[in-house]
N, C-alpha and C positions, 0 to 999 in steps of 0.2 A: 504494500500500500504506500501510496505516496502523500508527503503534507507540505504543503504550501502555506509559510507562515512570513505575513505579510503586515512589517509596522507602518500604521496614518498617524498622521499628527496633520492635522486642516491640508488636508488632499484632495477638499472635493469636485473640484475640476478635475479631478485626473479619475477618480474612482470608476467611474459606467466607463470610460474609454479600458484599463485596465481589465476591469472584470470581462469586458465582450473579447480582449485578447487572449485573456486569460485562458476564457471559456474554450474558445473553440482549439487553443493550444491542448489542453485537456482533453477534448473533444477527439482530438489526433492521437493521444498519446494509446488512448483505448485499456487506459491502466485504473484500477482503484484509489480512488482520489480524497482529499479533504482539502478546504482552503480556510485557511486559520486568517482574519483580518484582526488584530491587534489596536485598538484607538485608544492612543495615550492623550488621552484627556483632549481631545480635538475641541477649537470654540467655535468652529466655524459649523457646517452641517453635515461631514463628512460620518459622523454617527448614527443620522439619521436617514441617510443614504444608506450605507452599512445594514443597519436597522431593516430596510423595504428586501434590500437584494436575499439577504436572510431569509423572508419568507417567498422567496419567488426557486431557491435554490437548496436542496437539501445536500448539496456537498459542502455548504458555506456555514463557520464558525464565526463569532465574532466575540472578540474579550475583550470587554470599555473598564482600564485602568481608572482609579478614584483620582487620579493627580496625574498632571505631565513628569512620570518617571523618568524618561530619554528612551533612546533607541537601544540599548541594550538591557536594559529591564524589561522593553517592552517584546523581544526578541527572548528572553527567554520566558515570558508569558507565555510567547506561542511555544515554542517547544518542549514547556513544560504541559501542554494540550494539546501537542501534535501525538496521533496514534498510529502514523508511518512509521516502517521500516527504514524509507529514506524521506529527508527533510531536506527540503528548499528554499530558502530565504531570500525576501527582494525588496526594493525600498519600493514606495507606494505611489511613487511621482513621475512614474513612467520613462525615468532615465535606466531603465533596465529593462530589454526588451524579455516580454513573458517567450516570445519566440525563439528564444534561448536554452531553454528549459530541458528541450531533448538533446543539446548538445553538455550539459552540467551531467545527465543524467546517465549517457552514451561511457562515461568515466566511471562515473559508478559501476556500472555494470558490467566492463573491464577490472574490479577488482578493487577502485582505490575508496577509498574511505572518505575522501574530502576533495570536491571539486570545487575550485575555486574560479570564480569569474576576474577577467585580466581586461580592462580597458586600454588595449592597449593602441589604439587610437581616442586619446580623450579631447574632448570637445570642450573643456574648460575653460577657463580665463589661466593663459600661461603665468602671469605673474604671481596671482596669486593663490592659485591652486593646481597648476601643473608643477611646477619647480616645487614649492615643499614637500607636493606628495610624492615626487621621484627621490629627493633625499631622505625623508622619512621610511619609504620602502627601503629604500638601498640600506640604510643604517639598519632597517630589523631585520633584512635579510640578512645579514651579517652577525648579530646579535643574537637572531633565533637559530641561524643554519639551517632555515626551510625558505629554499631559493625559491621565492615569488615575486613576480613585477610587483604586484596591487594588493596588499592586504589591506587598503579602506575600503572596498567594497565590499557590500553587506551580499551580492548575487552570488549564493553560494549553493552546493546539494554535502547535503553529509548522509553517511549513515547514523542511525540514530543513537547505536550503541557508543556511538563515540560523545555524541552532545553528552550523554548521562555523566564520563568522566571530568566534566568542566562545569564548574562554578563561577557564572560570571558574576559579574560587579562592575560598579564604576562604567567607563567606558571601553572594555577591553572585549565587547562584540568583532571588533575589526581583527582580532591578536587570534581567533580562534582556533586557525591551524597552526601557531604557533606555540599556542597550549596542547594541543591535541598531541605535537608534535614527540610532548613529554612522554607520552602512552602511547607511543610507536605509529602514529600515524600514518597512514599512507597517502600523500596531496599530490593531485595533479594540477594544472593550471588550463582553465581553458578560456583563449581568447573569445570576448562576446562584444557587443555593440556598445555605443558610447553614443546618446545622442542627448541635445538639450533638453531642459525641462517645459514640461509641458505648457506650467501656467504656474505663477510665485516667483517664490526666490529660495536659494538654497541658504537650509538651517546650518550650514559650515561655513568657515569662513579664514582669513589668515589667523587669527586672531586663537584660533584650537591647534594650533603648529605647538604652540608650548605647553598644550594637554596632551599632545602625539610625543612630546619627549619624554613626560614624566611616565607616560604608560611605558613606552619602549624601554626606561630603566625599569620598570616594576616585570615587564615582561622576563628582561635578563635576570634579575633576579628571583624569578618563579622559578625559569628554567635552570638556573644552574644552583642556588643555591634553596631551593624551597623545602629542601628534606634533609638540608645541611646545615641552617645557618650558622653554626659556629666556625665553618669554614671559611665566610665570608668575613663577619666579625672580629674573628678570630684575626685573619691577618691586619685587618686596621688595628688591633687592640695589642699585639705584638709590634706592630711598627712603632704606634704609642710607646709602650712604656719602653722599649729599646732607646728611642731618642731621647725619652724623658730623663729614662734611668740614668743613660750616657751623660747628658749632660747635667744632673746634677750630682752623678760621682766623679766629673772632673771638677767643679765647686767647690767638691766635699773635701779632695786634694788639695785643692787652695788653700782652703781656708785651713788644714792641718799642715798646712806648711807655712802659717802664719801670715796668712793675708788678710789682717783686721778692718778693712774695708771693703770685702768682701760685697757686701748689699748695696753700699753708695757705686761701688765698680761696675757690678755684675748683676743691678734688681734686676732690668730686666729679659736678662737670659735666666736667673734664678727664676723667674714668674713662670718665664716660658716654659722651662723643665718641668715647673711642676703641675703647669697644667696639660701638659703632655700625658706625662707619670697618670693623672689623675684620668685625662681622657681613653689610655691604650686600660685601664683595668674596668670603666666602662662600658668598654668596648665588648670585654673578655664576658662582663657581666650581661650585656645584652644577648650577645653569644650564647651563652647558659639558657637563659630564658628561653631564647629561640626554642633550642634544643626540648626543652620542657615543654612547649608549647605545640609543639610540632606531632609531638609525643601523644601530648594529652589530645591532640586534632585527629588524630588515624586512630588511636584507639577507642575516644568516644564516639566517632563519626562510624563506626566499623568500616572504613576505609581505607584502602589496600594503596600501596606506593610503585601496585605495576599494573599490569591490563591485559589480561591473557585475550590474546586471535582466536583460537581455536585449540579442542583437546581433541589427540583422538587417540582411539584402542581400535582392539580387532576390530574391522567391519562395524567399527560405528565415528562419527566426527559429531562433536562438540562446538 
């Protein structure tokens, strides 16, 4: 079965154009279907559109959040209601062609676990959303080690077993195969269209360039140190007290080899030291925490730190 989960936030110029493409893309696939719409708190009438299509359509879901959550609360709305095997994701503004659909899906069915859509003729404004979003990719592609042009686009198909290992938050919707990536993912990329918006204006802007870096640090550190962190920690907290320590055991020498002006000479390399000293133990401390913390999250979550593919015995697969 397939699910199609689909965030609006005041889309209603776009919605009957989308659904009628939707439809008939559906209509072609000849597969079992659901379409999840998702309205995060829309003020305009796109709910109440939503709302008619609903009773004209019984493959059509619709989840109306109490509050504008964002696009990634509102995304895992849907596919914590989607009841596919594979899940398809698309923004609701028609800059994602639904006629796309059987080539996300043509991947799947080759085997890979996450199809990613790749704009890779985009039609944006080059200044200020082609160039950040080429350095932004490039830098998590690097970061995560899951070579993709386009990890802002929401045009995606996953299998579903894999949504289940990820926990989103915040706005790390776009990072998904690069989370997934943890639990041995397997992501393809497939070039899909890029065309302007239909009617509005885009809710991005340059201005989320410096919410795209503090993710892409939080990314890196999910990925490498999320079941470690005293490894991370750990070495800011040893560089600490190493400098700290250093240089207030050469002070310490001074000042036993009779250099009574010691604090007029040297406050403030003495301040420095010690707030070094002070911040590598810190460090070590926050470390620990982690460690406990991490501990206490897989054991009370009954949450596993791998992700089995498949079992198999004689003559049977898992």
């Amino acid at each position: 079965m397939l699910s199609v989960v689909i965030p609006i936030h005041n889309e209603e110029a776009c919605i009957l154009p989308l659904y009628d493409r939707l439809a008939a893309v559906l209509e072609r696939l000849g597969r079992p279907c659901e379409v999840i719409f998702v309205d995060d708190a829309s003020t305009d009438r796109s709910f109440e559109l939503l709302a008619n299509l609903v009773e004209t359509d019984e493959r059509l879901k619709l989840v109306r959040l109490r509050r504008n959550f964002g696009q990634t609360a509102a995304l895992a709305a849907g596919f914590h209601q989607a009841l596919g095997e594979v899940i398809v994701s698309l923004d609701g503004d028609l800059q994602h062609a639904p006629e796309d659909i059987p080539l996300l899906l043509a991947k799947i069915d080759e085997g890979y676990d996450i199809a990613s859509g790749w704009r890779k003729n985009r039609v944006d404004n080059p200044v200020t959303r082609k160039l950040p979003s080429r350095i932004a990719n490039w830098v998590m592609a690097k970061v995560s080690g899951v070579a993709l042009h386009d990890f802002g686009t929401t045009f995606k198909a996953y299998r579903a077993e894999i949504l289940k290992d990820i926990n989103l938050y915040g706005e790390l919707h776009r990072f998904i195969p690069a989370l997934a990536s943890f639990y041995g993912a397997r992501i393809a990329e497939v070039p899909i269209q890029s065309v302007p918006r239909a009617s509005g204006g885009s809710h991005y802007g340059l201005g989320r360039t410096l919410h795209v870096l503090f993710d892409i640090l939080t990314i890196k550190f999910l990925l490498s140190y999320f079941t470690r962190p005293m490894h991370f920690f750990g070495k800011l907290g040893l560089l600490g007290t190493t400098a700290g320590g250093g240089i207030l055991g050469v002070l310490a020498i001074h000042k036993l080899a009779g250099n009574e002006m010691l604090i007029v000479e040297h406050g403030p390399l003495l301040l420095a030291g010690a707030l070094l000293l002070l911040a590598g133990i810190m460090m070590f401390s926050t470390g620990l925490l982690g460690e406990v913390l991490m501990r206490t999250y897989f054991e009370s979550q009954g949450r596993r730190i791998y992700a089995i593919r498949e079992i198999r015995t004689r003559g049977q697969r898992i």
